[in-house]
SERO-631817 format. One line per field, with one value per residue (C-alpha): residue in three letters; x, y, z; residue number from 1. Coordinates in nm, 3 decimals. Example, Ala and Ser with C-alpha at 12.3 -4.5 7.8 and 13.67 -1.06 7.14 Angstrom:
aa <- [ALA SER]
east <- [1.230 1.367]
north <- [-0.450 -0.106]
up <- [0.780 0.714]
i <- [1 2]
END
This chain:
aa <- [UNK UNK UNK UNK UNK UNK UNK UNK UNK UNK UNK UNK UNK UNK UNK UNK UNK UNK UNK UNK UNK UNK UNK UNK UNK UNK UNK UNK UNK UNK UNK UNK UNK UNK UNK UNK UNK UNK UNK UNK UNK UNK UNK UNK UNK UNK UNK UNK UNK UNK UNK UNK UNK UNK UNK UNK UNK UNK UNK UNK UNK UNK UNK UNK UNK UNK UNK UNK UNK UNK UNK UNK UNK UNK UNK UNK UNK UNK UNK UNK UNK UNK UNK UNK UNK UNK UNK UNK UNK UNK UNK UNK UNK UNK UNK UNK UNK UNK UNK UNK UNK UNK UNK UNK UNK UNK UNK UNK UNK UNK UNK UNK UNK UNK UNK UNK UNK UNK UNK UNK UNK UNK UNK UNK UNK UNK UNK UNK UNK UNK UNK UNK UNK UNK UNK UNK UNK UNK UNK UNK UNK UNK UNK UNK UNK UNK UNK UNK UNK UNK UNK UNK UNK UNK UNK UNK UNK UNK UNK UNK UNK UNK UNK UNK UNK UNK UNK UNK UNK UNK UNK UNK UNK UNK UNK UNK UNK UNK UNK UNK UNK UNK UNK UNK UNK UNK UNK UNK UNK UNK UNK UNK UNK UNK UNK UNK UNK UNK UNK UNK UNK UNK UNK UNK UNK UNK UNK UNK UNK UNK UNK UNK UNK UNK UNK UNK UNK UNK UNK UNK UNK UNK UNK UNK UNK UNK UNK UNK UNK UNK UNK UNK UNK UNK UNK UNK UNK UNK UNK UNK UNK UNK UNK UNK UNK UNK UNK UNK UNK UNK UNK UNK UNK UNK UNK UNK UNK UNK UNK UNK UNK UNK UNK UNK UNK UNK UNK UNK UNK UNK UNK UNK UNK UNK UNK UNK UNK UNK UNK UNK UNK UNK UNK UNK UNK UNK UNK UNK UNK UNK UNK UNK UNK UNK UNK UNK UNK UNK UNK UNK UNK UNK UNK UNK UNK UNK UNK UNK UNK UNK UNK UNK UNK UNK UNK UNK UNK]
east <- [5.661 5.439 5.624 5.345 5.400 5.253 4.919 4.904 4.997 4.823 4.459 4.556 4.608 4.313 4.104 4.229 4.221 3.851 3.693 3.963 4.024 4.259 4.083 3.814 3.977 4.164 3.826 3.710 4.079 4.040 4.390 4.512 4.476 4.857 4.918 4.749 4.976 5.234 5.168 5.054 5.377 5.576 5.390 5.488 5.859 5.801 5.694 5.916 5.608 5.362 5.016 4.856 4.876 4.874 4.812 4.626 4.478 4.343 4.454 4.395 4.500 4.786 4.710 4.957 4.695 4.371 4.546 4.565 4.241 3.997 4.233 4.276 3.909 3.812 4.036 3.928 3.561 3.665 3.826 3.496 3.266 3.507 3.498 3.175 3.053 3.278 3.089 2.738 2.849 3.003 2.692 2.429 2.626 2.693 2.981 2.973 3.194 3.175 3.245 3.046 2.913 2.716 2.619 2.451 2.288 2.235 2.262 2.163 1.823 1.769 1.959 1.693 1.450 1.770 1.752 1.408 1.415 1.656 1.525 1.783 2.068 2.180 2.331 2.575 2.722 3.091 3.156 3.539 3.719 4.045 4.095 4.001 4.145 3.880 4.073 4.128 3.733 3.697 3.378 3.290 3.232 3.293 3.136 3.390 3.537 3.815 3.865 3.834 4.204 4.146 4.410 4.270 3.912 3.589 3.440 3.124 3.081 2.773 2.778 2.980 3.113 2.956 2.898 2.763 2.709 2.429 2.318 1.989 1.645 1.702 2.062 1.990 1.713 1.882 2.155 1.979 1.710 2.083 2.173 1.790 1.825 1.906 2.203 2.469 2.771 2.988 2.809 2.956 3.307 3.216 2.961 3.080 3.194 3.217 3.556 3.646 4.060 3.904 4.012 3.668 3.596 3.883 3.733 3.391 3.471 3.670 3.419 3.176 3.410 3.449 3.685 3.874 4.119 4.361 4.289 3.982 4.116 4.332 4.014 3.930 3.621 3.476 3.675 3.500 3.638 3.284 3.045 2.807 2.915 2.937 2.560 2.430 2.620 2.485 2.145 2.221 2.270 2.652 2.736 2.748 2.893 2.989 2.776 2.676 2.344 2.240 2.346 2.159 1.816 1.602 1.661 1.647 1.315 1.193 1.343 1.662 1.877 1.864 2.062 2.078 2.266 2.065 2.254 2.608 2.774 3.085 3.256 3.591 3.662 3.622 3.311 3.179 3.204 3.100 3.405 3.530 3.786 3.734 3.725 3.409 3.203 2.979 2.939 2.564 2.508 2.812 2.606 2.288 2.406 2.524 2.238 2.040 2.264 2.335 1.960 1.869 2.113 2.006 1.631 1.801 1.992 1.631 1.460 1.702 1.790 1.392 1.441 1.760 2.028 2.286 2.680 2.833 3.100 3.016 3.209 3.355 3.152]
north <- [-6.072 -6.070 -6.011 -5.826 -5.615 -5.304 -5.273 -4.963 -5.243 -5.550 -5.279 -5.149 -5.522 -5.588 -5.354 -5.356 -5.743 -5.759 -5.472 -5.613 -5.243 -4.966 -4.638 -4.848 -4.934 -4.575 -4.423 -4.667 -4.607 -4.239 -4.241 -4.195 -4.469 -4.408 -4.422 -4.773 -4.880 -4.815 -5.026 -5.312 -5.291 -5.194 -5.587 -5.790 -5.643 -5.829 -6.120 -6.141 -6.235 -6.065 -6.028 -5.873 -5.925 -5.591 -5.628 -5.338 -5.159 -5.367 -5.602 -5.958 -6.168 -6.399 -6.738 -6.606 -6.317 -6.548 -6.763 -6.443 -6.288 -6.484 -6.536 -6.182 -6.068 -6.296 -6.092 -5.756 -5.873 -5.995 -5.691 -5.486 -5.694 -5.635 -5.281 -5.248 -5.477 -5.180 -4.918 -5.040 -5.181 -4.794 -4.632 -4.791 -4.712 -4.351 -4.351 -4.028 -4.017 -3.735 -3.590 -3.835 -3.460 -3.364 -3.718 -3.737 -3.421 -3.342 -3.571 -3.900 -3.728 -3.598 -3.897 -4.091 -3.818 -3.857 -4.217 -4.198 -3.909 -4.179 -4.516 -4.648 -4.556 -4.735 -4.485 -4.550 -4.340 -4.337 -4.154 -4.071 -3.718 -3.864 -3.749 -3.971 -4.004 -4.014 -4.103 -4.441 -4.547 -4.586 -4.274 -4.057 -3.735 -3.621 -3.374 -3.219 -2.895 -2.651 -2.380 -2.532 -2.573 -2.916 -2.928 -3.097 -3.142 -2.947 -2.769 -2.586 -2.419 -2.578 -2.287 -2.097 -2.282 -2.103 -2.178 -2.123 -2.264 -2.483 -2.675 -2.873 -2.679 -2.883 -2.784 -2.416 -2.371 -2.466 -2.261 -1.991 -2.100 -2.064 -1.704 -1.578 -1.427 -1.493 -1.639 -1.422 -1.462 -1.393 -1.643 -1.963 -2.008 -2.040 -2.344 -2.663 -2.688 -2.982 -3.012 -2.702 -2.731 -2.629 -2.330 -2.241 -2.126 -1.928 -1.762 -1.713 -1.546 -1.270 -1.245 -1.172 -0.996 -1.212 -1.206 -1.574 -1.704 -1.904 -2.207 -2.262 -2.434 -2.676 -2.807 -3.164 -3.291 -3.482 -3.455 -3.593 -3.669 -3.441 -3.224 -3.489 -3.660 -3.301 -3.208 -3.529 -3.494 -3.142 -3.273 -3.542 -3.271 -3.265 -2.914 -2.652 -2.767 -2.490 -2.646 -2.503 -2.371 -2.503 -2.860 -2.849 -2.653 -2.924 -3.053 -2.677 -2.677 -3.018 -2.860 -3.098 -2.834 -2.472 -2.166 -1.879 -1.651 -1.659 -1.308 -1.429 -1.694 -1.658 -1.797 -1.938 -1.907 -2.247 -2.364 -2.715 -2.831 -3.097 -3.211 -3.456 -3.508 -3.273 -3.516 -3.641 -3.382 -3.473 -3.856 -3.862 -4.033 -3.724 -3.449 -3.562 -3.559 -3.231 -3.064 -3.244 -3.163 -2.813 -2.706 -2.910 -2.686 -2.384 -2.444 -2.529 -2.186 -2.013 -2.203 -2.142 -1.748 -1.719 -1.817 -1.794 -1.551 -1.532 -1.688 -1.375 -1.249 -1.117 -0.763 -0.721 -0.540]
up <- [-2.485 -2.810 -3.116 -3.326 -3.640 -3.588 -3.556 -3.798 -4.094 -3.955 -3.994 -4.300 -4.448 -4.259 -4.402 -4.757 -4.830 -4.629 -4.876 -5.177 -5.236 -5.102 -5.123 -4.925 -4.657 -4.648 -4.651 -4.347 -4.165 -4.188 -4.411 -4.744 -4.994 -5.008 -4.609 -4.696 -4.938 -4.775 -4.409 -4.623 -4.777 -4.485 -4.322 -4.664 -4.604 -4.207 -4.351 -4.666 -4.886 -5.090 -4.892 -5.257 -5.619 -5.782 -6.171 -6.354 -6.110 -5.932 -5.627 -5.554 -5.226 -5.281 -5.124 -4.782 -4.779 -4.770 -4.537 -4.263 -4.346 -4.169 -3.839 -3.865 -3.908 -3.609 -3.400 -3.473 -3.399 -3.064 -3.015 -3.134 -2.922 -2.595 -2.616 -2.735 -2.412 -2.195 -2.389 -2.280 -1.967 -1.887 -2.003 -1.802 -1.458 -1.340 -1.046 -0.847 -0.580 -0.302 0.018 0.368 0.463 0.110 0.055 0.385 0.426 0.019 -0.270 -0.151 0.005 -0.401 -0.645 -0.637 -0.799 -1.099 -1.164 -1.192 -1.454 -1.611 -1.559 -1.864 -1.591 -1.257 -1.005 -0.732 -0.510 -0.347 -0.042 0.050 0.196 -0.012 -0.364 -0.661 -1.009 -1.215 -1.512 -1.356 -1.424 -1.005 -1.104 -1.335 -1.172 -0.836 -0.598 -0.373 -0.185 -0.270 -0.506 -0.817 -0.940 -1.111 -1.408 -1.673 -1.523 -1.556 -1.274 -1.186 -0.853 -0.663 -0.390 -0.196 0.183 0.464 0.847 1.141 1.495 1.559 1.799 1.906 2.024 2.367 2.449 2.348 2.535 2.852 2.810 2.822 3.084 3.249 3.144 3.175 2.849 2.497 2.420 2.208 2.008 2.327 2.467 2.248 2.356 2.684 2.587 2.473 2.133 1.878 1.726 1.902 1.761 1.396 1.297 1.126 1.499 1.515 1.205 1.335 1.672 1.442 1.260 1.502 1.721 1.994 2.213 2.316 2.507 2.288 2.562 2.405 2.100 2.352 2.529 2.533 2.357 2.046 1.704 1.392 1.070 0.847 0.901 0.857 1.181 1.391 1.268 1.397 1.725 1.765 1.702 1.994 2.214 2.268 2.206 1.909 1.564 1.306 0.990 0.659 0.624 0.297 0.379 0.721 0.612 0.625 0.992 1.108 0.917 1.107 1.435 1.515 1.516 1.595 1.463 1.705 1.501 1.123 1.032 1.111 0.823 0.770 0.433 0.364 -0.002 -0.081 -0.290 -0.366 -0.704 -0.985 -1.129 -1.416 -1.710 -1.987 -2.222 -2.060 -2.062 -2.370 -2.221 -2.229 -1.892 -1.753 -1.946 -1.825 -1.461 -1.490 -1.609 -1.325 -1.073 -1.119 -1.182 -0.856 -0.685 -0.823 -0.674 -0.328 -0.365 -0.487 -0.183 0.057 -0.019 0.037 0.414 0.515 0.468 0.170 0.327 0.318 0.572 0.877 0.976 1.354 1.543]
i <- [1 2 3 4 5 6 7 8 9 10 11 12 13 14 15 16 17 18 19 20 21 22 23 24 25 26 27 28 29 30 31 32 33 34 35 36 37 38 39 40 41 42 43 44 45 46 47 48 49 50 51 52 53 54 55 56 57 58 59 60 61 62 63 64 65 66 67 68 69 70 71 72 73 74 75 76 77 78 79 80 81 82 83 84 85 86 87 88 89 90 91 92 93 94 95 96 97 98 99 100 101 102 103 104 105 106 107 108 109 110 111 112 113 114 115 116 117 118 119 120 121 122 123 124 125 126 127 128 129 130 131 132 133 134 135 136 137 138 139 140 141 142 143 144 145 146 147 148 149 150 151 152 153 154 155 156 157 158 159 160 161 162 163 164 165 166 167 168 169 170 171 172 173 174 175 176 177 178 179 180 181 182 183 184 185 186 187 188 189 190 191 192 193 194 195 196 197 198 199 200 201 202 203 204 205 206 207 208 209 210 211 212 213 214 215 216 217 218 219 220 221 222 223 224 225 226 227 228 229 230 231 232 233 234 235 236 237 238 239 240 241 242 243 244 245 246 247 248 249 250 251 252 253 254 255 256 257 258 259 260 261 262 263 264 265 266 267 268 269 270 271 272 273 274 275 276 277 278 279 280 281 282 283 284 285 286 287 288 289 290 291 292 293 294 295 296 297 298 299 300 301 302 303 304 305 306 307 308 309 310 311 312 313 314 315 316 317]
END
């Protein structure tokens, strides 16, 4: 256990014998020249010496005084260097941490186009579906889903969670090479589905007005931990996935997947967001993130709104 005097007194002393004046070192300290006065004399009580010889006016180091000084001055620069090592060291790394499904179909096909906008910054990316204190330091801001209630964080809403089924060109087109027609809403619980126990299906088929059998949700089959994992088992042909447009647009646009029903998305109230500690929000490399990310998104929304309909709920028919 170290047996310091407090380090309110040992800066004050610090401070005052260093400039040899007390309203300096108040004025450096952000205190009064009295609030000075009296931790230097609250540390010569400790020691049961005078640190200062006061004599009109002015003050003057006793010889204990000049003896501390230096030891004392060497310590505060190694404690200035330290954090000012963290300071640079912190601001030439940005640490996002998001979800495996929007780093694999979104950001990590776009970060790159950031880091180059900021050469002076390295970028790394964290993917996890757990929850992250970002106070710890483990990132600095993180991309996830929910509705926003962060206590103590900053949030903006990325865009809304939507989805529909999809499933690959190949493995639609013989299913209805079976049915001699095009497929329909109806259609899809009788086909097999990926994840089929999520109750985002459950959702759809009321919002489409389909009628189920409860059995359907009991049905063996693959489960996957994201999104990311059920879009690329779609695309490999092993059954509809219910995915979210936006995330997915480009491999409908380069024809691995296919979505039969454009006009029916169905939302869930949740959003993804950018999130971080309030008190970060005017950390330059955390500021200059943000305004990246959220006018990146609002060209994917543009884009994507000019081809593809907006995720709004879909009424029973």
């Amino acid at each position: 256990m170290r047996r310091l005097p407090p380090m309110a007194a040992i800066r004050a002393f610090e401070a005052a014998a260093r400039t040899e004046n007390f309203t300096a070192a108040a004025a450096e300290l952000g205190m009064t020249q009295a609030a000075v006065s009296y931790q230097v004399k609250g540390l010569e009580e400790r020691l049961g010496a005078p640190l200062f010889a006061r004599e009109k006016g002015r003050v003057k180091l006793t010889p204990l005084g000049s003896r501390l000084l230096p030891a004392l001055s060497s310590a505060f620069d190694t404690i200035e260097a330290a954090f000012a090592t963290h300071r640079e060291e912190d601001e030439s790394l940005l640490t996002i941490t998001t979800t495996h499904t929007f780093a694999n179909t979104w950001l990590a096909w776009r970060l790159g186009a950031f880091q180059i906008e900021h050469p002076e910054l390295a970028v790394r990316m964290t993917t996890s579906n757990e929850v992250v204190d970002l106070r710890s330091g483990d990132a600095d801001v993180a991309i996830r889903a929910g509705r926003g209630n962060w206590e103590g964080h900053e949030h903006y809403e990325l865009f809304k969670s939507s989805f529909t089924p999809m499933a690959s060109p190949e493995c639609i087109a013989e299913i209805e090479a079976g049915l001699r027609r095009n497929i329909q809403p109806g259609d899809i619980p009788h086909q097999h589905l990926i994840n089929p126990s999520d109750d985002w299906w459950q959702q759809w088929f009321a919002d489409n007005g389909v009628p189920i059998d409860e059995s359907i949700f009991r049905r063996p089959g693959v489960r996957l931990d994201s999104q990311a994992d059920e879009g690329h088992a779609a695309m490999a042909g092993q059954g509809f996935a219910l995915l979210t447009p936006l995330l997915w647009k480009g491999d409908v646009a380069a024809g691995r997947l296919c979505v039969p029903f454009r006009d029916r998305v169905s939302t869930r109230g949740w959003a993804y967001w950018l999130v971080y500690p309030a008190e970060r929000r005017m950390v330059p490399k955390v500021k200059r993130f943000r305004e990246w990310l959220l006018a990146e998104m609002k060209r994917a929304l543009e884009d994507a709104a000019g081809g593809w309909p907006q995720p709004v709920p879909v009424a029973a028919e």
